[in-house]
C-alpha positions, 0 to 999 in steps of 0.5 A: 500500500502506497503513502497517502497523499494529501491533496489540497482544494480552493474554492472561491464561493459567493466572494469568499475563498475556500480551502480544503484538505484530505486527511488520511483515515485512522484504523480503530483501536478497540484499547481506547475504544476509538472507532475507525476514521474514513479518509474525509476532505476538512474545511480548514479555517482560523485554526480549525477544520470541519469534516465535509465530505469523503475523500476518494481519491482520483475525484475531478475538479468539476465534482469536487467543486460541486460538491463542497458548493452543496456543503458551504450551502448547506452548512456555511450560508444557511 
């Protein structure tokens, strides 16, 4: 199994910028009772990040774009 990549994303939405990035899973661990983590795309902002949508690798720009539109729409412009 090869490293993971993390990949980057700018969005310019509604006249703000957007930036998003790929975080690789975490394997559960049943010691501490941790369940596992699927590999996500973050809104990254002001120190912190917000789970936006799962990250699969080989996604074009166009669905990508699309997709974190309905997120900021859904969860950023409400």
């Amino acid at each position: 199994m090869g490293k993971y990549t993390v990949e980057q994303h700018r969005l310019t939405h509604r006249g703000r910028e957007f930036h998003f990035v790929s975080y690789e899973g975490q394997a559960a661990n049943e010691k501490r009772k941790q369940p596992a983590i699927a590999p996500a795309w973050f809104l990254m902002n002001a120190g912190r990040r917000w789970e936006v949508v799962p990250h699969l690798p080989g996604q074009n720009e166009e669905e990508l774009q699309r997709m974190f539109t309905d997120w900021l729409e859904t969860n950023v412009f409400v």
